[in-house]
C-alpha positions as CSV (number, residue, x, y, z in Angstrom):
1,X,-31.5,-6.7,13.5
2,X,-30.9,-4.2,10.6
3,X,-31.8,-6.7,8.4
4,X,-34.9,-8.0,9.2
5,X,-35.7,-4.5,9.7
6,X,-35.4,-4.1,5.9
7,X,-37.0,-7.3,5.0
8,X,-39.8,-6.1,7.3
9,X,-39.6,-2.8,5.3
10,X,-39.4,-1.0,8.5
11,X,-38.8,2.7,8.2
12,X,-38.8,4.0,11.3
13,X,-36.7,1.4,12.6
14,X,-33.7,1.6,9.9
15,X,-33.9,5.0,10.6
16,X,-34.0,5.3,14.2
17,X,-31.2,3.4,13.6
18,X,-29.7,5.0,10.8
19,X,-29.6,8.3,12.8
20,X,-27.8,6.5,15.7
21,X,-24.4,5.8,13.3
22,X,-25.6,2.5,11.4
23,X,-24.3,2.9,8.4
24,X,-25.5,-0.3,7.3
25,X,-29.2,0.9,8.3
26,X,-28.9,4.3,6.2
27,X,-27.7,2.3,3.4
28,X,-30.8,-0.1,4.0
29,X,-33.1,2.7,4.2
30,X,-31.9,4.3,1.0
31,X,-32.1,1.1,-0.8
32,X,-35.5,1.1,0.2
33,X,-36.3,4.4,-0.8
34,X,-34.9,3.9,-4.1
35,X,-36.6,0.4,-4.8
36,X,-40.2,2.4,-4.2
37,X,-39.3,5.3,-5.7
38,X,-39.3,7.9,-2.6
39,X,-36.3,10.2,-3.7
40,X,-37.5,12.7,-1.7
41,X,-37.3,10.4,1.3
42,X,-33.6,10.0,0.7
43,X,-33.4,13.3,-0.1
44,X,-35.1,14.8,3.5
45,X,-32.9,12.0,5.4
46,X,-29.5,11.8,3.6
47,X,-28.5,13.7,1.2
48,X,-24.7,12.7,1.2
49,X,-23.8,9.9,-0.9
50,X,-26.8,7.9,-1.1
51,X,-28.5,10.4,-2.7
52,X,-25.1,11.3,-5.7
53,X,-25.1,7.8,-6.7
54,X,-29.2,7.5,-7.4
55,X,-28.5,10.8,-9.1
56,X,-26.1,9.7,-10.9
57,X,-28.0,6.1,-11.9
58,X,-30.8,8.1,-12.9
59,X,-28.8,10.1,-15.0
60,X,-29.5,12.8,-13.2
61,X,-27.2,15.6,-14.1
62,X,-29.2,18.8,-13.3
63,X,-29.6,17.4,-9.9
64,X,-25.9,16.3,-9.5
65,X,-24.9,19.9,-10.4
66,X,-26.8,21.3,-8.2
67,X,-25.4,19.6,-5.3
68,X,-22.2,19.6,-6.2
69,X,-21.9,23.6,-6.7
70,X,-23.3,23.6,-3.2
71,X,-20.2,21.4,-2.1
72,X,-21.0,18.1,-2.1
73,X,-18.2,16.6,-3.1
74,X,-19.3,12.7,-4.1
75,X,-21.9,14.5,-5.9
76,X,-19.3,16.0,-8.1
77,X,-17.0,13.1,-8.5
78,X,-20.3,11.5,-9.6
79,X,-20.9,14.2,-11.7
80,X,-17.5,14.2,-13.4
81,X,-17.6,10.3,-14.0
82,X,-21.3,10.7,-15.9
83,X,-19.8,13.5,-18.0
84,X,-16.4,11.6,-18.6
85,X,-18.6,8.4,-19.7
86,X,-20.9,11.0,-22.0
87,X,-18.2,12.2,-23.1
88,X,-18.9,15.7,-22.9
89,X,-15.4,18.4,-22.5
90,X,-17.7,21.6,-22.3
91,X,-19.4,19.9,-19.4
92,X,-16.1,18.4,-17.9
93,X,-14.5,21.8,-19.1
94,X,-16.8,24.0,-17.0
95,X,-16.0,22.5,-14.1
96,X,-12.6,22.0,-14.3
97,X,-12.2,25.6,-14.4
98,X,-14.0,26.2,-11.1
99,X,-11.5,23.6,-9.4
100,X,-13.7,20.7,-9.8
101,X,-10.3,17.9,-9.6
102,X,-12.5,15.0,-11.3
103,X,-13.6,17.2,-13.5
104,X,-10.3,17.9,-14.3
105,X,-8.8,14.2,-14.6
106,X,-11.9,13.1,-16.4
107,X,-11.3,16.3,-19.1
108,X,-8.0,15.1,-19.6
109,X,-8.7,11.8,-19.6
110,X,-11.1,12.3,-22.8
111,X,-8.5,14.6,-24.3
112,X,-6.1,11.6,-24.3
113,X,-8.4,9.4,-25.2
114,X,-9.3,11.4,-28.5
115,X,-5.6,12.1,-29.0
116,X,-5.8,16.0,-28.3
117,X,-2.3,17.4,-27.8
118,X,-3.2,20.9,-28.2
119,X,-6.3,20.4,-26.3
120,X,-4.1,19.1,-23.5
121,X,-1.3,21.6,-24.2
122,X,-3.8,24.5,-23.6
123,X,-5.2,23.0,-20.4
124,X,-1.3,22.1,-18.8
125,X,-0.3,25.4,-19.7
126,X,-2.8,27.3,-18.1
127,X,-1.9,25.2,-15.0
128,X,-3.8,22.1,-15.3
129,X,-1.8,19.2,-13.6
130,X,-4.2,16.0,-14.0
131,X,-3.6,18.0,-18.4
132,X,-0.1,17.9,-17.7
133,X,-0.1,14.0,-16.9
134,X,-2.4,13.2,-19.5
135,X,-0.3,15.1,-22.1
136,X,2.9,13.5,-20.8
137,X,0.9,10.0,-21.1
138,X,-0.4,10.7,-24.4
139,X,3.2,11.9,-25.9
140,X,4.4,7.8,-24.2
141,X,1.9,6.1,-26.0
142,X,2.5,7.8,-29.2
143,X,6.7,6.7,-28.9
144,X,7.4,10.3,-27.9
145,X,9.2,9.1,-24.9
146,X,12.0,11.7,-24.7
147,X,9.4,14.9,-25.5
148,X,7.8,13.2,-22.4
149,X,10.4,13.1,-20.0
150,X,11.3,16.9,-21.0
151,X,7.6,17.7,-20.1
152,X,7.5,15.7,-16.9
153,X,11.4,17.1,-15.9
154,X,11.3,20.6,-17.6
155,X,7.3,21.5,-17.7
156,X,6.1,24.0,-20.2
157,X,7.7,27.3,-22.1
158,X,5.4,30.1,-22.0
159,X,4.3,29.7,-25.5
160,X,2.8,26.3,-24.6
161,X,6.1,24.4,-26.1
162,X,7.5,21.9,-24.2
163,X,10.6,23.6,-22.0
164,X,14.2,21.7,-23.2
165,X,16.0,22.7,-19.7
């Protein structure tokens, strides 16, 4: 029935329906409302998850921040993933330091990526675990094994040196 609802480009049915628990219906609906354009439609009737990754297909970060400093949390993980793929620390940096945990793995991700040790050093010292991991990943792939294993066994000396014991 959902369906043929959506080929029929019934509204008010997929969301009569999507109100009562379809999920299949609100994802209908939102397809929809993408495909003609009506993001404020989708943004009136579900604002969850539907509404991050049209954001976030659009490009949309303004938008993605927005609801994702009001809590929505796919709308940050979104958020994190657009700035990981732009390539953007500042962006990913920002809200890593507000507790942001994608934000987080995507920063260190990058760092690794780019081969940023002290970039990484500075972020696992000042607590960063997801920093931590990528350092300890980094200092693997470079045939650093043993400085590696101190870091994952030991953690960190206060002067951002890797602790021996």
């Amino acid at each position: 029935m959902t369906r043929l609802l959506a080929r029929r480009g019934d509204l008010d049915g997929l969301r009569a329906r999507a109100d009562a628990g379809d999920e299949e219906a609100a994802r209908l609906l939102a397809d929809l409302l993408a495909r003609w354009g009506d993001l404020a439609g989708i943004t009136a009737q579900y604002r969850g998850r539907l509404l991050a990754d049209l954001l976030a297909e659009c490009g949309d970060l303004d938008r993605l921040r927005t609801r994702a400093d009001a809590g929505n949390r796919h709308a940050a993980d979104r958020l994190a993933g657009l700035l990981t793929e732009r390539g953007d620390p500042d962006g990913l940096s920002a809200r890593a330091d507000v507790g942001d945990e994608a934000a987080a793995r995507g920063l260190a991700d990058l760092l690794a990526r780019h081969g940023d040790l002290d970039g990484l050093r500075a972020r696992a010292d000042a607590g960063d675990e997801a920093a931590a991991e990528g350092l300890t990943r980094l200092l693997i792939n470079q045939g650093r094994d043993e400085e590696a294993e101190r870091l994952r066994r030991f953690g960190m000396n206060l002067d951002g040196s890797i602790a021996c014991a």
